[in-house]
C-alpha positions as CSV (number, residue, x, y, z in Angstrom):
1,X,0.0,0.0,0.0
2,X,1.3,3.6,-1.3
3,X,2.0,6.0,1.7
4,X,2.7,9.1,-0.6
5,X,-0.3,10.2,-0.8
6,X,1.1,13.6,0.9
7,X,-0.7,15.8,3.3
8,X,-4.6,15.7,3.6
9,X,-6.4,18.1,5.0
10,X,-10.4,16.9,6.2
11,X,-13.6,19.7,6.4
12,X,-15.4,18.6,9.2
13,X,-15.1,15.9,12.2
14,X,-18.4,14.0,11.3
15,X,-18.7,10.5,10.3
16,X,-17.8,10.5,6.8
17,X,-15.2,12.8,7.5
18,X,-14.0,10.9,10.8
19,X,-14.5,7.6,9.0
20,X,-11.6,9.1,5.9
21,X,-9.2,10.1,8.7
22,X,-9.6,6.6,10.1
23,X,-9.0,4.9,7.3
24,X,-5.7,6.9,6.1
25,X,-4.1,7.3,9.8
26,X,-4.3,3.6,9.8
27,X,-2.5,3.4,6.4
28,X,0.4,6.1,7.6
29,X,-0.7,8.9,5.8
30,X,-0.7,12.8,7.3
31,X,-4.4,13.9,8.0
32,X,-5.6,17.4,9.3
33,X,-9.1,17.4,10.3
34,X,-10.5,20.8,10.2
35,X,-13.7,21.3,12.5
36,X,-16.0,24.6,13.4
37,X,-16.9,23.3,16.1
38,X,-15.5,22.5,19.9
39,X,-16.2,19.2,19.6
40,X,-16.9,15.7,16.7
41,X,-18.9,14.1,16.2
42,X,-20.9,16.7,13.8
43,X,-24.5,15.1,13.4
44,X,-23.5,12.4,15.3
45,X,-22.7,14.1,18.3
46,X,-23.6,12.8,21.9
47,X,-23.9,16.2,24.8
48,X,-23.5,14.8,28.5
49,X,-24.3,16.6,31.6
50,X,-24.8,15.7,35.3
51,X,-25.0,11.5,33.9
52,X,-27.1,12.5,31.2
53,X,-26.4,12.2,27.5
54,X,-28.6,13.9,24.7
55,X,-27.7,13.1,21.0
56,X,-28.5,15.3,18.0
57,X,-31.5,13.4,16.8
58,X,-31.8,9.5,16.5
59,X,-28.8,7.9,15.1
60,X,-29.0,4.2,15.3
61,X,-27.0,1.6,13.7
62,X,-28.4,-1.2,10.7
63,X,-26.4,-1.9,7.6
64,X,-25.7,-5.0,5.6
65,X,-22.2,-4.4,5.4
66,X,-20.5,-7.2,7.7
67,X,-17.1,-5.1,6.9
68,X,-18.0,-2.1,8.4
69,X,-19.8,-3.8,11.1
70,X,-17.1,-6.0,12.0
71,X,-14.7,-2.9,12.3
72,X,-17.2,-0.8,14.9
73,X,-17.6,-4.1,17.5
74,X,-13.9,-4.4,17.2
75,X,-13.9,-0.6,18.1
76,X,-16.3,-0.5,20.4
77,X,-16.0,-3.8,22.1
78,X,-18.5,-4.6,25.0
79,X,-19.4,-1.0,24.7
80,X,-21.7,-1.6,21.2
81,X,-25.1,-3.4,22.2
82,X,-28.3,-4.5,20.2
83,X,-31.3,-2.8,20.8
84,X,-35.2,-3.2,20.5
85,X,-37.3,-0.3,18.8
86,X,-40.5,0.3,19.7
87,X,-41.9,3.6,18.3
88,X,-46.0,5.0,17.8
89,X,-47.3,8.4,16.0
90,X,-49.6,10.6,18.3
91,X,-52.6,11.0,15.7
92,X,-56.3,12.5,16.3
93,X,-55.5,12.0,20.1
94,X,-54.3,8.5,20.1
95,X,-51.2,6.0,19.4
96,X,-50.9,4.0,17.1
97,X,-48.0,1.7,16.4
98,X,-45.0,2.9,13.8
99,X,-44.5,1.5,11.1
100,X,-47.9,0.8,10.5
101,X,-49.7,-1.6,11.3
102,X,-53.0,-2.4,9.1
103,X,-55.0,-3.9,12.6
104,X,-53.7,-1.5,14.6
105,X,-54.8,1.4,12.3
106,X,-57.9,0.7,11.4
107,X,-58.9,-0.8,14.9
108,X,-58.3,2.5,16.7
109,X,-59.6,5.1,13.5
110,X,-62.8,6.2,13.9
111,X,-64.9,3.4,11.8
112,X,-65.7,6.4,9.0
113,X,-62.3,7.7,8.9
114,X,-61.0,3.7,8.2
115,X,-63.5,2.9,5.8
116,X,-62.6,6.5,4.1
117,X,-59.3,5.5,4.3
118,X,-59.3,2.1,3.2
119,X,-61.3,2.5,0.3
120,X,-59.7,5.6,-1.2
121,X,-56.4,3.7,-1.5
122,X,-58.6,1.3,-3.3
123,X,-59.8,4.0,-5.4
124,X,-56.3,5.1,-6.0
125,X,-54.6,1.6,-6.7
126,X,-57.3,1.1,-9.2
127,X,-57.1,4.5,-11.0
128,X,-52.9,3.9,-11.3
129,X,-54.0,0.6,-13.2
130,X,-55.5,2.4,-16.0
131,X,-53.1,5.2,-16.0
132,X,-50.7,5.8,-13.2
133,X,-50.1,9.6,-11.9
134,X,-46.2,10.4,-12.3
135,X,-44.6,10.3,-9.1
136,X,-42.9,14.2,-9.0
137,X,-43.3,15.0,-5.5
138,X,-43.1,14.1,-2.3
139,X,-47.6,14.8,-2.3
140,X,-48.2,12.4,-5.4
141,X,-45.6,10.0,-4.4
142,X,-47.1,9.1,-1.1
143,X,-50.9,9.4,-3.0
144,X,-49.9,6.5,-5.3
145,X,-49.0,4.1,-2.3
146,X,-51.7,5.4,0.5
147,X,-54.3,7.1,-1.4
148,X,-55.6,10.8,-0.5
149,X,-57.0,9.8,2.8
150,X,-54.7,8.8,4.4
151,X,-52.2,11.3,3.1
152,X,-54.2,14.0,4.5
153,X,-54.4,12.9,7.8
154,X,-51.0,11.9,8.5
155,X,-48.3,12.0,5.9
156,X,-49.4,15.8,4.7
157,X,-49.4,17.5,7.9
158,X,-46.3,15.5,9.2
159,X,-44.6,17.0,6.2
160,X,-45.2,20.6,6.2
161,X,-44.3,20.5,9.9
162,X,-40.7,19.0,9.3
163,X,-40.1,20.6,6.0
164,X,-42.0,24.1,6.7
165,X,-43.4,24.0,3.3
166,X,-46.0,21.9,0.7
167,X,-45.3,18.4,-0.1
168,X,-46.5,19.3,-3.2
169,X,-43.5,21.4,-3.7
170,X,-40.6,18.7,-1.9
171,X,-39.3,16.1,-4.6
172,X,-40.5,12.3,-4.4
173,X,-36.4,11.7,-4.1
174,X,-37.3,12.3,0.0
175,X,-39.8,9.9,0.3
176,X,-38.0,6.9,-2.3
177,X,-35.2,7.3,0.7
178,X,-37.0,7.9,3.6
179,X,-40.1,5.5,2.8
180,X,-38.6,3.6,0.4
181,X,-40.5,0.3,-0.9
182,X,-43.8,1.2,1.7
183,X,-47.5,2.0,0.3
184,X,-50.4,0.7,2.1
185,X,-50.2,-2.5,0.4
186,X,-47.3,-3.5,2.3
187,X,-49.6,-3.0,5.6
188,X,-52.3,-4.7,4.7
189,X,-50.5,-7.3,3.0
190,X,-47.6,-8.0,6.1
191,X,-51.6,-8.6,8.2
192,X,-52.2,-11.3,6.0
193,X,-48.8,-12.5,6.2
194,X,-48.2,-12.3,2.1
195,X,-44.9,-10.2,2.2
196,X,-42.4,-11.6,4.3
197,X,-39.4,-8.8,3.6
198,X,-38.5,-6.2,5.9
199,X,-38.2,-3.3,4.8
200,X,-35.2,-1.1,6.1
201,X,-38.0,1.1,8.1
202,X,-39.4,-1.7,9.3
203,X,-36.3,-3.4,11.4
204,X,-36.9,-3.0,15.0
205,X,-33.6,-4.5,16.3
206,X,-30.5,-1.9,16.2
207,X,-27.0,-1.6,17.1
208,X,-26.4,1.3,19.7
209,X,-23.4,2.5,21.8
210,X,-24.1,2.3,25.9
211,X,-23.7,6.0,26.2
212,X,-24.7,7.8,23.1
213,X,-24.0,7.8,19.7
214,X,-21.3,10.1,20.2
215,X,-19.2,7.9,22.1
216,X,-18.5,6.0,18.7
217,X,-16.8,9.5,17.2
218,X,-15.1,10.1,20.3
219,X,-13.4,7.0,20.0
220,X,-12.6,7.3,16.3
221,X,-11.0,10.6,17.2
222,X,-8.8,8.7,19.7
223,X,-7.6,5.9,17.1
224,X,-6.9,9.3,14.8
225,X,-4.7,10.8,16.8
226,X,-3.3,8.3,18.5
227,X,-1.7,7.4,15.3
228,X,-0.5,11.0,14.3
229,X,-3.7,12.6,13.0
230,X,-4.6,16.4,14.0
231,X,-8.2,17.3,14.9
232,X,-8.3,21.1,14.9
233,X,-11.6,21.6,16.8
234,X,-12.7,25.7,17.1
235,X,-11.3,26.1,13.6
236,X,-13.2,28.5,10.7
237,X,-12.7,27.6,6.9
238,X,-13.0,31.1,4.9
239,X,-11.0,30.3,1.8
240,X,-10.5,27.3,0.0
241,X,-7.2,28.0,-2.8
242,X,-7.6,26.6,-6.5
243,X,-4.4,26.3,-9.0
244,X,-6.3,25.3,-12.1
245,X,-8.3,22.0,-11.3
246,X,-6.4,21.2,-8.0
247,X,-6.8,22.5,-4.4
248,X,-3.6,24.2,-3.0
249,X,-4.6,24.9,0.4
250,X,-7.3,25.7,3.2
251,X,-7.5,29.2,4.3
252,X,-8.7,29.3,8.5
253,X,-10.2,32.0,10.3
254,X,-7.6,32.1,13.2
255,X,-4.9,29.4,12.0
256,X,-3.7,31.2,8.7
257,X,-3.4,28.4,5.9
258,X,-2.1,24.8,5.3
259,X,-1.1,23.3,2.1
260,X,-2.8,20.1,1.0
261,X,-2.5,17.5,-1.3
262,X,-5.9,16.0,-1.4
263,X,-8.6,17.7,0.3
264,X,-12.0,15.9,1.9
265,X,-14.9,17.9,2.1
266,X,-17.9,17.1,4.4
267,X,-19.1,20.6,5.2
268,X,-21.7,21.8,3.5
269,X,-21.6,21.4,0.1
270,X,-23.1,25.0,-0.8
271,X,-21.0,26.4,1.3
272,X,-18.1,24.4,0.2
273,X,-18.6,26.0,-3.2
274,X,-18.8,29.7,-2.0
275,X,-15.4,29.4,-0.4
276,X,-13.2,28.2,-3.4
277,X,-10.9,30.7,-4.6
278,X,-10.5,32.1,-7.3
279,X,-14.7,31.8,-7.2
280,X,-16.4,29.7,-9.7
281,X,-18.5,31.3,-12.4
282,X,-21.6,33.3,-11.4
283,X,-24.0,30.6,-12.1
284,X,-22.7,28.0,-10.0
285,X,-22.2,30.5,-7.1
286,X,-26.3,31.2,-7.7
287,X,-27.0,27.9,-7.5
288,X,-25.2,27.2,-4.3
289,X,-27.4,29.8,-2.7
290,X,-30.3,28.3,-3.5
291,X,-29.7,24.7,-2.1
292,X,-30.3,25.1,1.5
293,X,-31.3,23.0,4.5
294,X,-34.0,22.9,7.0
295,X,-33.3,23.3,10.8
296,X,-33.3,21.4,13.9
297,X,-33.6,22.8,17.5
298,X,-33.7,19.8,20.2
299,X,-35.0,21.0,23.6
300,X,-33.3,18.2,25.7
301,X,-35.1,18.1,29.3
302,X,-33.8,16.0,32.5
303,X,-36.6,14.6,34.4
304,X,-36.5,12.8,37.8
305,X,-38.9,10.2,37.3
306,X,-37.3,6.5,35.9
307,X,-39.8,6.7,32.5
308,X,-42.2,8.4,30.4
309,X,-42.9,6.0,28.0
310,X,-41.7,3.1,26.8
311,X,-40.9,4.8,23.1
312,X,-37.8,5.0,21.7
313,X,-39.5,7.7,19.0
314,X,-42.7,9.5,19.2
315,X,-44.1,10.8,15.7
316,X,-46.2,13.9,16.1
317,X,-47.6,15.2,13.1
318,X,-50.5,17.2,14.6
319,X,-49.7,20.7,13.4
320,X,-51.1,22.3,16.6
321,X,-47.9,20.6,18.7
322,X,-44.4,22.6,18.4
323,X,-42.1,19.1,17.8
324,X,-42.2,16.8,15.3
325,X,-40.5,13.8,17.3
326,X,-39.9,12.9,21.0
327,X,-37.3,10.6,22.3
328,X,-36.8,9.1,25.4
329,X,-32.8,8.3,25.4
330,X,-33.4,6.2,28.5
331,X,-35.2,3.9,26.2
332,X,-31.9,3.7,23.9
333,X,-29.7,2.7,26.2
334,X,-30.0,2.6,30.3
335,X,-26.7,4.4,30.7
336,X,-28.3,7.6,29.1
337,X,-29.7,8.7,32.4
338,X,-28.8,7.6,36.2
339,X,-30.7,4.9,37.6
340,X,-34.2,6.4,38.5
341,X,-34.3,9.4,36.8
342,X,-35.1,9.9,33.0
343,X,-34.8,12.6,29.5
344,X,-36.9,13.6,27.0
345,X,-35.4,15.2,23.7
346,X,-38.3,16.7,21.8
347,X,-37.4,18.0,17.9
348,X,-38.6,21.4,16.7
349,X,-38.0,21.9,13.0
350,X,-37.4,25.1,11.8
351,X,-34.7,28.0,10.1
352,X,-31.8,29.8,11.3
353,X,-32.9,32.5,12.5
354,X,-36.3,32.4,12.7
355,X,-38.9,32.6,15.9
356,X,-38.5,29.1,16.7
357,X,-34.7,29.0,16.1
358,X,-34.3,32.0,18.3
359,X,-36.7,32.1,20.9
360,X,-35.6,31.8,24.8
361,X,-35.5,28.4,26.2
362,X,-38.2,29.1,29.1
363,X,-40.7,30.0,26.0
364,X,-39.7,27.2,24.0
365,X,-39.7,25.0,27.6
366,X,-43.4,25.8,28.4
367,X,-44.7,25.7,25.3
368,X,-43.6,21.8,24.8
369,X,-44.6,21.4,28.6
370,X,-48.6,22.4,27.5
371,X,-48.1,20.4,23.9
372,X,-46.9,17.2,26.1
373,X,-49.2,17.4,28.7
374,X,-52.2,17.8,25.9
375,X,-50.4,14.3,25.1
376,X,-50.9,12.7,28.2
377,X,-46.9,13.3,29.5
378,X,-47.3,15.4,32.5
379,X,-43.3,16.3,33.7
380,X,-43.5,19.9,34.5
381,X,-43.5,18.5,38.3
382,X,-40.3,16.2,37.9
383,X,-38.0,18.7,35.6
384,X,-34.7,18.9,36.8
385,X,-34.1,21.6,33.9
386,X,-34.0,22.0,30.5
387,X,-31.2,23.2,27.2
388,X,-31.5,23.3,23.7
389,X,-29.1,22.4,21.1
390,X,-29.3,23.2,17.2
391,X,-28.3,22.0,14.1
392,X,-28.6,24.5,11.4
393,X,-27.7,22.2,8.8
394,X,-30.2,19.1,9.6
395,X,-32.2,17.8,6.2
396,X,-30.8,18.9,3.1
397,X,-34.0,20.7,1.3
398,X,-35.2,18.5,-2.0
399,X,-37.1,21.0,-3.7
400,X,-38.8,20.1,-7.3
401,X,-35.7,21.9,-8.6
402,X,-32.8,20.3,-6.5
403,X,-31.6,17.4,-9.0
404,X,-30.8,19.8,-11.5
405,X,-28.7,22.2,-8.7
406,X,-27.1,19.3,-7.4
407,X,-26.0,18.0,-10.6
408,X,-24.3,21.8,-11.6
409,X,-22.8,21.6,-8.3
410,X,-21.4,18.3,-9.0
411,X,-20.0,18.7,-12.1
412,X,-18.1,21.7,-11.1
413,X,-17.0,19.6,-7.8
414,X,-16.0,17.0,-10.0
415,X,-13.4,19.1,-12.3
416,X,-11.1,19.4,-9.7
417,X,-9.1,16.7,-9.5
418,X,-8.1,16.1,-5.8
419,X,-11.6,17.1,-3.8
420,X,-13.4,14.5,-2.6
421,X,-16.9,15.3,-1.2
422,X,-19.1,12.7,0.9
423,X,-21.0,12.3,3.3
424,X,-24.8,13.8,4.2
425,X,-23.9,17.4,4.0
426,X,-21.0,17.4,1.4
427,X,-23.5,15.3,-1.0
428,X,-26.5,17.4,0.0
429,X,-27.9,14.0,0.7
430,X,-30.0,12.6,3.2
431,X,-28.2,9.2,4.3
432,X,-27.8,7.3,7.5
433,X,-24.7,7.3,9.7
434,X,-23.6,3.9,7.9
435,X,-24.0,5.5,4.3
436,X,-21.6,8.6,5.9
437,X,-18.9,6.0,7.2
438,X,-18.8,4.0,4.1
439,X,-18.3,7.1,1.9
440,X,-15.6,7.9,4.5
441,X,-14.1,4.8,3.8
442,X,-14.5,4.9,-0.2
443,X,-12.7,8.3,0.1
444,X,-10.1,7.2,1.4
445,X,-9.7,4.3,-0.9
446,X,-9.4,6.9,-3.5
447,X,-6.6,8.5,-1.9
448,X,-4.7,5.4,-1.0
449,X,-5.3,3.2,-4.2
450,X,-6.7,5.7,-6.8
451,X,-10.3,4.0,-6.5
452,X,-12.9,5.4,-8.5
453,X,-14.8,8.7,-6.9
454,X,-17.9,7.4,-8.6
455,X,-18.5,4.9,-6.0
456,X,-19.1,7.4,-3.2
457,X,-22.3,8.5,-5.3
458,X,-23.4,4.9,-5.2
459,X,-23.3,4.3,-1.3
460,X,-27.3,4.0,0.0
461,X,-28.6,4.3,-3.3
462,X,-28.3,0.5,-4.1
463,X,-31.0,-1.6,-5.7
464,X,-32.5,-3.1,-3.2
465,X,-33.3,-1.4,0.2
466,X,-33.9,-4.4,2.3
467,X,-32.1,-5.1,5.3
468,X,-32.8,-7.5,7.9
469,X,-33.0,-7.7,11.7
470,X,-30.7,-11.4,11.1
471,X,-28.0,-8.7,10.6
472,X,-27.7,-7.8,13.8
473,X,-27.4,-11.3,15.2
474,X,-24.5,-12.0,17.9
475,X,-22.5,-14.1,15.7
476,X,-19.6,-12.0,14.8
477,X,-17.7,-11.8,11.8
478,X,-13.9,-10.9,11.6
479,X,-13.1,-8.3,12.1
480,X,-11.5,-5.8,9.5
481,X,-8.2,-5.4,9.5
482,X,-6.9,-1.8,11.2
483,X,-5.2,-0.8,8.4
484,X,-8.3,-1.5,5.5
485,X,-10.3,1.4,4.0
């Protein structure tokens, strides 16, 4: 294996980009990881306090790939468990289970509403015989696999609360990757035992670290620097230096500049575009403006009491209710929260900068308090106290127009000749933690062996989506070898 790959420099400390410095540390090449913030972990990030540990959304851990799985137990040892998922949605006032279940569904809908339900996915299953509507957006995608009824009550007011906007005007690209293979026929059909698949929604057993998520990035960091990696937390990109179709060097905020040979971007990919100097043409600087993200504030609340529910995930779509999603970390993994007492993290979506985003915790605190109690979680009483933590950067925004952005984005990405950009953010593409540490991985293939960049585009958006909760079984395979990308 080549060591001469010369100095790489790394834009961000997330999991793609953690999962690249992995990879080439172990191989003896120089890395520089370049990170904003005071801490890694990016997305995947795990916040203790007083025995308590919050992560930035739900990050849990299901792949396929028996490489990259065998390289996080031998990372993690005893420290990586399997865990049970048990998740509802909060709808017209009651739970039902998540996924779906058809007898659950129709057993606690009002008899009308199930009827109304049931038959307009008939009605719409039989009109897409004849002549099937084209699946553009996110609002006709869904219609074609649950029918109008159904959409309206859940999936259409679930969406305009995460994405702020019409799922009329989101591209059917979210749903193929967050929903992927589900229509009501699966429900009814899984009832009646026909389909016996599981889709990757569907799984219910998950690999989880014992005290966050985090704690896997923490102890990549470790293996990074313990084998002459830098991490450069609390470090600013401003400038990113072109020589024709190659990148000379990263321009910091506060550390002046370093020279790179290969640079790995997981920041941001529109930002990533407005920093390279000399700028790119006009166009390609419009169009990174106009790719943006949509928000996420987490109001993270220590409770002493030893439960709420039994939930992993709460869906809340009802528009009238401030979050989108409640969590119970407790419920992840007992070590989230000292014996006896318990956490909630309810998920706002929203912009920078708007009310939401910067309204004063106490506002944002008794707001939830009234939504959760109107849910039947009454914690006022047991709060310890309450913080919020925000991503800025948290879904990449698929609007009818993205494909066509991305792909301008890309090709001017692609012309120069030693960037490599992966990973959920640097791909403006929503993928799990697994997809970001496999493109990691792939990047750093290309440095080290000259591996096709093409393959990175490929990670998650394989042919078939079906994993299985056999994955996750205790037999272990080998483990990788350190020094494999």
């Amino acid at each position: 294996m080549s060591t001469n790959a010369g100095r790489i420099v790394i834009l961000g400390a997330g999991a793609a980009g953690l999962s690249a410095a992995w990879a080439l540390t172990q191989a003896g090449v120089e890395v520089t990881v370049i990170e904003a913030d005071d801490h890694v972990g990016g997305l995947c990030r795990s916040v203790r306090t007083d025995g308590f540990t919050f992560d930035l959304g739900g990050h849990r851990i299901i792949s396929e790939d028996e490489t990259l799985l065998g390289r996080l137990r031998q990372l993690m040892g005893d420290e990586l468990s399997t865990r049970e998922r048990k998740s509802q949605i909060r709808l017209r006032g009651k739970y039902f289970a998540y996924p779906l279940d058809a007898k659950d569904l129709f057993a606690k809908l009002e008899f009308l509403v199930s009827l109304r339900c049931f038959f307009g996915y008939l009605g719409r299953r039989a009109r897409n015989l004849v002549r099937r509507a084209p699946d553009l957006s996110l609002e006709s995608w869904i219609v074609n696999r649950f029918g109008w009824p159904l959409y309206e009550i859940y999936f259409q007011p679930y969406s305009r609360k995460l994405w702020g906007a019409e799922p009329s005007t989101i591209s059917s690209d979210w749903a193929v990757q967050r929903i992927s293979l589900i229509s009501l026929w699966d429900v009814l059909s899984r009832l009646v035992r026909i389909k016996k698949q599981i889709p990757k929604t569907y799984v219910t057993r998950f690999l989880y670290p014992n005290r966050g998520i985090g704690q896997v990035w923490e102890r990549v960091a470790d293996v990074v620097t313990a084998s002459g990696g830098q991490i450069k937390l609390n470090s600013r990109v401003t400038g990113i230096g072109l020589d024709g179709d190659r990148v000379t060097s990263v321009k910091l905020a506060q550390n002046g500049e370093i020279a790179c040979d290969y640079l790995i971007a997981t920041i941001p990919l529109p930002e990533l575009v407005q920093m390279l100097r000399p700028p790119p043409e006009a166009r390609y600087l419009e169009v990174a403006r106009r790719l943006g993200f949509r928000s996420i504030r987490f109001l993270n609340i220590l409770i002493n009491r030893p439960q709420v529910s039994d939930n992993t995930w709460i869906y809340v779509p009802e528009t009238d209710i401030l979050f989108f999603r409640v969590q119970e970390p407790k419920n992840w993994s007992p070590q989230n929260a000292p014996e006896g007492k318990t956490s909630l993290i309810l998920e706002i979506a929203c912009n920078v900068g708007d009310a939401v985003w910067s309204a004063p915790d106490d506002e944002i605190y008794r707001r939830c308090c009234a939504d959760l109690n109107r849910m039947g979680f009454d914690i006022e009483r047991d709060t310890i106290r309450y913080f919020s933590t925000r991503v800025p950067h948290g879904y990449p925004v698929y609007d009818l127009e993205y494909r066509a952005k991305l792909s301008a984005l890309y090709e001017l990405t692609g012309r120069i000749r030693n960037l490599i950009c992966c990973g959920r953010q640097g791909l403006f593409r929503y993928n799990n933690m697994d997809h970001s540490m496999k493109m990691g991985f792939l990047a750093a293939d290309h440095v080290l062996r000259g591996a096709s960049r093409e393959a990175i585009f490929r990670v998650g958006v394989e042919a078939s989506l079906f994993e299985y909760d056999n994955v996750l079984q205790e037999t272990r395979p080998e483990p990788a070898k350190a020094q494999s990308a």
